[in-house]
FIKOLZA-1660 file (N, C-alpha, C; in steps of 0.1 Angstrom, whole numbers, plus 5000, padded with zeros to 4 digits):
% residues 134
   i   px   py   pz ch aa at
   1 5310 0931 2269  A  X  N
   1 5309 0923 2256  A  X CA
   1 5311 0908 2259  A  X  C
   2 5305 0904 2255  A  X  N
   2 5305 0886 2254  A  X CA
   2 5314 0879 2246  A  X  C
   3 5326 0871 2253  A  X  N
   3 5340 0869 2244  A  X CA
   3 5332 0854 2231  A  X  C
   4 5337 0861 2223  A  X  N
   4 5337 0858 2211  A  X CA
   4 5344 0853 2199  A  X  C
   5 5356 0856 2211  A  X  N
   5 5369 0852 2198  A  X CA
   5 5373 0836 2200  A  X  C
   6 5375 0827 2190  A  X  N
   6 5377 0818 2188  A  X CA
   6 5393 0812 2187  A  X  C
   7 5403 0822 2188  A  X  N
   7 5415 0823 2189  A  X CA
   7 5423 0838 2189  A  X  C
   8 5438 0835 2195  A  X  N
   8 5438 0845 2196  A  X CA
   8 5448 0853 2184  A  X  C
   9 5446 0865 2183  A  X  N
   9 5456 0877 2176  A  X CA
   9 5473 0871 2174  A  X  C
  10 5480 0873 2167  A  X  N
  10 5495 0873 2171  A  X CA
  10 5495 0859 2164  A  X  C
  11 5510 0857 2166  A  X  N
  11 5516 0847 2154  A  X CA
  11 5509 0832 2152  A  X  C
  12 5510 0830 2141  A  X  N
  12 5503 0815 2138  A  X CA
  12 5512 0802 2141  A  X  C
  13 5524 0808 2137  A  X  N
  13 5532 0802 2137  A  X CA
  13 5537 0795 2156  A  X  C
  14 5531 0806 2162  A  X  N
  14 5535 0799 2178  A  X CA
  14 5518 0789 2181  A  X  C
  15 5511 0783 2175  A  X  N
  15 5501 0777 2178  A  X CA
  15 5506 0767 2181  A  X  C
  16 5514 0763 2174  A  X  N
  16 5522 0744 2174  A  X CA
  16 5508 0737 2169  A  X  C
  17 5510 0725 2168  A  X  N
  17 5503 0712 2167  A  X CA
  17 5490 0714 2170  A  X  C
  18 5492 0717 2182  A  X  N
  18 5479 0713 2191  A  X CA
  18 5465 0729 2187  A  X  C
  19 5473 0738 2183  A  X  N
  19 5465 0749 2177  A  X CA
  19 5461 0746 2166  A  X  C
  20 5473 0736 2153  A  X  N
  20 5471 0736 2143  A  X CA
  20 5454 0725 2139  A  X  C
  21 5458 0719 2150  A  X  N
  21 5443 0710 2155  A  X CA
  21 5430 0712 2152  A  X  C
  22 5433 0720 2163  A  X  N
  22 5421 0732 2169  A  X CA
  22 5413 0735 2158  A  X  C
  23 5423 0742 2146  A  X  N
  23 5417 0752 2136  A  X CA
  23 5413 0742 2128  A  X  C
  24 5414 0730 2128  A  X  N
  24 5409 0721 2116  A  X CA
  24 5396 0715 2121  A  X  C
  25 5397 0720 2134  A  X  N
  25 5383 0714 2142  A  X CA
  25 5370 0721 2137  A  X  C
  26 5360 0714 2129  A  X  N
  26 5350 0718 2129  A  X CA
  26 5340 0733 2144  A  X  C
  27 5344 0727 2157  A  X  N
  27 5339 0734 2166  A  X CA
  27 5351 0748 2173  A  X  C
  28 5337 0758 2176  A  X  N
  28 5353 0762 2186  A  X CA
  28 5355 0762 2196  A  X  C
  29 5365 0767 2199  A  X  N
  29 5368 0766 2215  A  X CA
  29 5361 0766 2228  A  X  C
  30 5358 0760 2237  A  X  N
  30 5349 0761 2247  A  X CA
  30 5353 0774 2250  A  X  C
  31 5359 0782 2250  A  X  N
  31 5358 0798 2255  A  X CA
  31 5349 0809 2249  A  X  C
  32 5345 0798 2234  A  X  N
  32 5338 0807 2225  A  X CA
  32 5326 0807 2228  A  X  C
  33 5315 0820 2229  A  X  N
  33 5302 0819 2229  A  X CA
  33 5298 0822 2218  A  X  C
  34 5283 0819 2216  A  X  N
  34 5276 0827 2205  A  X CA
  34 5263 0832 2211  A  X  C
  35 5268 0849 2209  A  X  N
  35 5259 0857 2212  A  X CA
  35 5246 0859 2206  A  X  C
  36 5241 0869 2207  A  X  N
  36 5229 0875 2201  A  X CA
  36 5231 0885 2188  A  X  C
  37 5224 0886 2177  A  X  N
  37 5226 0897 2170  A  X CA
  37 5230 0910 2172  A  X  C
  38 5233 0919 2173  A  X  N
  38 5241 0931 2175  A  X CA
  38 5249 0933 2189  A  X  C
  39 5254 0922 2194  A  X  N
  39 5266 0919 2200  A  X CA
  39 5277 0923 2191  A  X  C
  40 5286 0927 2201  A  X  N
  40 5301 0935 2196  A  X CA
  40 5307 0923 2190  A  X  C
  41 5317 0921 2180  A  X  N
  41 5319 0909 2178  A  X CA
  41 5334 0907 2182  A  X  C
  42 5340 0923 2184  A  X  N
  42 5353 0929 2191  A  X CA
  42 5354 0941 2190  A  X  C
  43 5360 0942 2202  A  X  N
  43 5361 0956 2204  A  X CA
  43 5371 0965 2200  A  X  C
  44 5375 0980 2194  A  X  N
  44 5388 0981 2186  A  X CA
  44 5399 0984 2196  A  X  C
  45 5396 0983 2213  A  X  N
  45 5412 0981 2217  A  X CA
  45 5412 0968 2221  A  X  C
  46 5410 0957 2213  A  X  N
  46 5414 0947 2211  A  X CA
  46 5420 0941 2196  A  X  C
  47 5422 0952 2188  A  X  N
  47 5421 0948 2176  A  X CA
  47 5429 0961 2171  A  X  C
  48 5441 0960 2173  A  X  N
  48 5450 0969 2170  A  X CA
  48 5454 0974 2155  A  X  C
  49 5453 0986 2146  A  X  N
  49 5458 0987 2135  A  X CA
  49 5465 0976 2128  A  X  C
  50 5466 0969 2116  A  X  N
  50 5471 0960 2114  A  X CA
  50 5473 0948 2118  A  X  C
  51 5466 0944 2126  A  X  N
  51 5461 0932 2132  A  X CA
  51 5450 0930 2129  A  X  C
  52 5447 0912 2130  A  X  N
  52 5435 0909 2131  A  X CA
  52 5435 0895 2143  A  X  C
  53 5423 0891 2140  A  X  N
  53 5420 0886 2154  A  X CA
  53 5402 0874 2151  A  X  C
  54 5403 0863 2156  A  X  N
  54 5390 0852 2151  A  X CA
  54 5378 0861 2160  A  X  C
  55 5367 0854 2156  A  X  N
  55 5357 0859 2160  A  X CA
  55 5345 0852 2156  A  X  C
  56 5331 0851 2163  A  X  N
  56 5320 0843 2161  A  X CA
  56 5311 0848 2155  A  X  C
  57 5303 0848 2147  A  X  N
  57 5288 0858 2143  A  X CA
  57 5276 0850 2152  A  X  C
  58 5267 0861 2150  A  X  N
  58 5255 0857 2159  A  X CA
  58 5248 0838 2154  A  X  C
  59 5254 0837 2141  A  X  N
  59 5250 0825 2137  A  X CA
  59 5260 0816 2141  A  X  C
  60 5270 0818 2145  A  X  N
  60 5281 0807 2153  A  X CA
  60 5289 0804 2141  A  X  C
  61 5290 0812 2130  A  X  N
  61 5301 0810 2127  A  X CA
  61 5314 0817 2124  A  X  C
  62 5324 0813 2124  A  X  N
  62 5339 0814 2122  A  X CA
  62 5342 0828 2113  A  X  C
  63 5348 0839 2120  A  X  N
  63 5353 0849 2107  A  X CA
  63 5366 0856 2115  A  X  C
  64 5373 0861 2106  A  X  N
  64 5385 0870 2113  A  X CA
  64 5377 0882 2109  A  X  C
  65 5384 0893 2118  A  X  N
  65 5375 0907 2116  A  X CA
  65 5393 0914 2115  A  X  C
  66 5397 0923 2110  A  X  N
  66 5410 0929 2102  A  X CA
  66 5412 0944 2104  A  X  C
  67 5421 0947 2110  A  X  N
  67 5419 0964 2113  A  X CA
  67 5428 0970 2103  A  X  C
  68 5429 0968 2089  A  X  N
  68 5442 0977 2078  A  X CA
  68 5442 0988 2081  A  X  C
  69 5434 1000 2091  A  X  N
  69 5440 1011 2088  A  X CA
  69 5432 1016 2104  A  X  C
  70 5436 1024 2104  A  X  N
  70 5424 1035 2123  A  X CA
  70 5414 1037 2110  A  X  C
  71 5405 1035 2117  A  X  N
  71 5392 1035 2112  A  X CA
  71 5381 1030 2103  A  X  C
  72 5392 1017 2100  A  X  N
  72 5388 1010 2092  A  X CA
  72 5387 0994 2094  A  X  C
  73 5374 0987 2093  A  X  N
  73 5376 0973 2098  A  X CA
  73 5371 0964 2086  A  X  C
  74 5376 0951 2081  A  X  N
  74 5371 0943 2073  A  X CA
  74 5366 0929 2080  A  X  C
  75 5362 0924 2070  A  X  N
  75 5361 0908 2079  A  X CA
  75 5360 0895 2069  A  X  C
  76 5363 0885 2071  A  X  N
  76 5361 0871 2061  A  X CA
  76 5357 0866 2068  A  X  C
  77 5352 0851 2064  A  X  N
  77 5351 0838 2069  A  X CA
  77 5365 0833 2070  A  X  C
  78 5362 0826 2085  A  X  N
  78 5376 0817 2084  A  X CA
  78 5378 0810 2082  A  X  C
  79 5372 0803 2073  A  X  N
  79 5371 0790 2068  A  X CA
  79 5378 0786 2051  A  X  C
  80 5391 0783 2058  A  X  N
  80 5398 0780 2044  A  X CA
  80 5391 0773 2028  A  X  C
  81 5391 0781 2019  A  X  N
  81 5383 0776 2007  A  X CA
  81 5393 0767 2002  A  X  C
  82 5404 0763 2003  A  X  N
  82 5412 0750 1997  A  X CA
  82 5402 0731 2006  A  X  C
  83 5404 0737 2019  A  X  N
  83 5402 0722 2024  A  X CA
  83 5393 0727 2036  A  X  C
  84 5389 0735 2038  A  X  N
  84 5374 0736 2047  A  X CA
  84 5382 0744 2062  A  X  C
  85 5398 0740 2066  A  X  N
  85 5402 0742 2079  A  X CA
  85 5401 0759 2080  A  X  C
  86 5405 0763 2098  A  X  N
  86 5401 0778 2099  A  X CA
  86 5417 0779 2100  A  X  C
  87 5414 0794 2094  A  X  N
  87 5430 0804 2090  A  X CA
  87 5430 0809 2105  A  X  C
  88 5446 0811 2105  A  X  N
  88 5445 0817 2118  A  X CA
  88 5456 0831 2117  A  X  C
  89 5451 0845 2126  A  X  N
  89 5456 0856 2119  A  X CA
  89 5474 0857 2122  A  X  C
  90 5478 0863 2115  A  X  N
  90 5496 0867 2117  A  X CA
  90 5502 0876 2114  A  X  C
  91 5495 0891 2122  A  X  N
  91 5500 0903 2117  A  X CA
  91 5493 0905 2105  A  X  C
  92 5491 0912 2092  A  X  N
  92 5490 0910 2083  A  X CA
  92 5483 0902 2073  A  X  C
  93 5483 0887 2079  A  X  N
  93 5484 0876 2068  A  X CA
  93 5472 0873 2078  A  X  C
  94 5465 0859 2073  A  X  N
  94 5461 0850 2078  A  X CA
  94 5466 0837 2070  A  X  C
  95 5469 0825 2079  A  X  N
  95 5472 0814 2076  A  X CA
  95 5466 0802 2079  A  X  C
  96 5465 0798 2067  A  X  N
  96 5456 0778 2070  A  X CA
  96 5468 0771 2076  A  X  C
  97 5464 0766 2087  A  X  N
  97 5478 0756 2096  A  X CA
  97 5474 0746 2090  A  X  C
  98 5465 0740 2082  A  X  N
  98 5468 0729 2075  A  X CA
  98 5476 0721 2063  A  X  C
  99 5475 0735 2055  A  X  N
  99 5484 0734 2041  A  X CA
  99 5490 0743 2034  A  X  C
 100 5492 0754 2047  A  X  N
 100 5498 0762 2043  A  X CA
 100 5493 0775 2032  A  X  C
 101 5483 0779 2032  A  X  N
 101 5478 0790 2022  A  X CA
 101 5477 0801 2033  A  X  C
 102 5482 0814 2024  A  X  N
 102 5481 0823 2033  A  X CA
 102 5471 0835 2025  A  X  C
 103 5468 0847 2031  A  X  N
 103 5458 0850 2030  A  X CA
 103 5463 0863 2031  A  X  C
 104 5457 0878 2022  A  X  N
 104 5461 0890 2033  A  X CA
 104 5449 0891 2039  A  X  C
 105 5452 0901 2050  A  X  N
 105 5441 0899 2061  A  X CA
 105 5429 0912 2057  A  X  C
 106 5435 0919 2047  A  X  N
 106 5429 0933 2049  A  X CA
 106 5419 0930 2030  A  X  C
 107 5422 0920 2024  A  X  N
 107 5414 0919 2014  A  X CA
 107 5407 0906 2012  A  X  C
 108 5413 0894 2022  A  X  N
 108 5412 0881 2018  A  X CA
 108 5415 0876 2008  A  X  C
 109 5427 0882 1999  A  X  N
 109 5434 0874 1985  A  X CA
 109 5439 0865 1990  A  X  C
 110 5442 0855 1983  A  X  N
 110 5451 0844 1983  A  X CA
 110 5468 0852 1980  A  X  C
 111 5475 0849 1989  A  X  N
 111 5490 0853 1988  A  X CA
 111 5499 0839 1983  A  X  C
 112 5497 0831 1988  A  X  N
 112 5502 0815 1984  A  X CA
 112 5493 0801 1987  A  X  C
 113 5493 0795 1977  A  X  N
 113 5488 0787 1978  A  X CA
 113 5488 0774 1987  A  X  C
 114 5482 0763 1985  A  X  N
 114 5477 0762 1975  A  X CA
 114 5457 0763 1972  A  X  C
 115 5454 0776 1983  A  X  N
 115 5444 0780 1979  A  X CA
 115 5440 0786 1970  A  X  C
 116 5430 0785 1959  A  X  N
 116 5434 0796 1949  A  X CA
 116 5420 0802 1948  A  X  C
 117 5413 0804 1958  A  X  N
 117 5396 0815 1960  A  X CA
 117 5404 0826 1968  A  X  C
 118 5398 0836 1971  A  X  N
 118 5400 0841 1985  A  X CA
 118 5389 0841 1995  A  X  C
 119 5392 0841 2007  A  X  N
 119 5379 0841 2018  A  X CA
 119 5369 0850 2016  A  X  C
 120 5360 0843 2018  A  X  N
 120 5344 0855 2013  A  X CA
 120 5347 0863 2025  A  X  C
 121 5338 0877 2019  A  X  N
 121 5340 0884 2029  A  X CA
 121 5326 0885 2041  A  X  C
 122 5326 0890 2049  A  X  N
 122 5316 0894 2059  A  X CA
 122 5314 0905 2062  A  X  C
 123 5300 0914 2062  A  X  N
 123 5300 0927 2067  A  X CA
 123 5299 0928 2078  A  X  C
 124 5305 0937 2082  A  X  N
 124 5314 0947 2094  A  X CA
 124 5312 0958 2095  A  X  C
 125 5307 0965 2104  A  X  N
 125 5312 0981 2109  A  X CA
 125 5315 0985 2121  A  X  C
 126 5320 0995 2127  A  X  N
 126 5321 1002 2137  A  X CA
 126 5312 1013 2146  A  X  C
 127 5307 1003 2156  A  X  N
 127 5294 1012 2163  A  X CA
 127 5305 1016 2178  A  X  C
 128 5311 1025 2177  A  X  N
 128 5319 1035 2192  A  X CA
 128 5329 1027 2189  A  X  C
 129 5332 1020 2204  A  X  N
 129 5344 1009 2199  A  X CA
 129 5344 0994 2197  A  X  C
 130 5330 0993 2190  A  X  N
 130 5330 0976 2191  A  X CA
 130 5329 0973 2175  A  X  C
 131 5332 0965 2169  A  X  N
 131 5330 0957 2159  A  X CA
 131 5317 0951 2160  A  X  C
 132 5308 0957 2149  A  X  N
 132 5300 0950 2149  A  X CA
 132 5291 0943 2136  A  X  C
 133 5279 0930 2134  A  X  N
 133 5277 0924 2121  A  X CA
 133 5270 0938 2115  A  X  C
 134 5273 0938 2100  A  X  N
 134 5269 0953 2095  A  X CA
 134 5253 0945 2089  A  X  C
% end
């Protein structure tokens, strides 16, 4: 699979500064590629129950993909609808390091503001064990 993820899984809160950056950065990471259409976008032993985790579409852009349940995968844009910056995932939640709006990960509601959309969603399914655009 061709890495794709644009940051990583696990707490938002340990990004510091220099992550909080990152995610307001229009571009991503030089580790991020953008693949081809029916590339994996992640694979599910990287994307643990209740976790989520960033990720690229074949069009280069920005989504979390969200595992709420075994056998179940969701996905948003990660592109905060308050001020444009990318959420970054936290167990559970996803969070804007810019102003603080948090997100759940498994529906894209707004949990706190001061975002008040929730992230559009993106289709997603599961072909064996990859994540892939539905």
């Amino acid at each position: 699979m061709i890495s794709r993820r644009f940051f990583l899984a696990g707490s938002a809160s340990a990004v510091g500064a220099v992550g909080a950056l990152a995610a307001c950065s229009s571009t991503p990471s030089p580790a991020a590629t953008t693949p081809s259409p029916g590339d994996g976008l992640i694979s599910l032993s990287e994307l643990p129950v209740g976790e989520a985790a960033g990720a690229l579409t074949s069009a280069g852009e920005k989504i979390v993909v969200s595992r709420p349940a075994e056998g179940t995968v969701v996905a948003f844009s990660a592109v905060c609808p308050h001020a444009g910056c990318t959420v970054l995932p936290d167990g559970g939640v996803l969070v804007c390091p810019c102003h603080g709006s948090t997100f759940d990960a498994g529906t894209g509601a707004v949990t706190r503001g001061p975002a008040e959309a929730p992230l559009a969603p993106f289709a997603v399914a599961i072909d064996g064990d990859e994540v892939v655009e539905a």
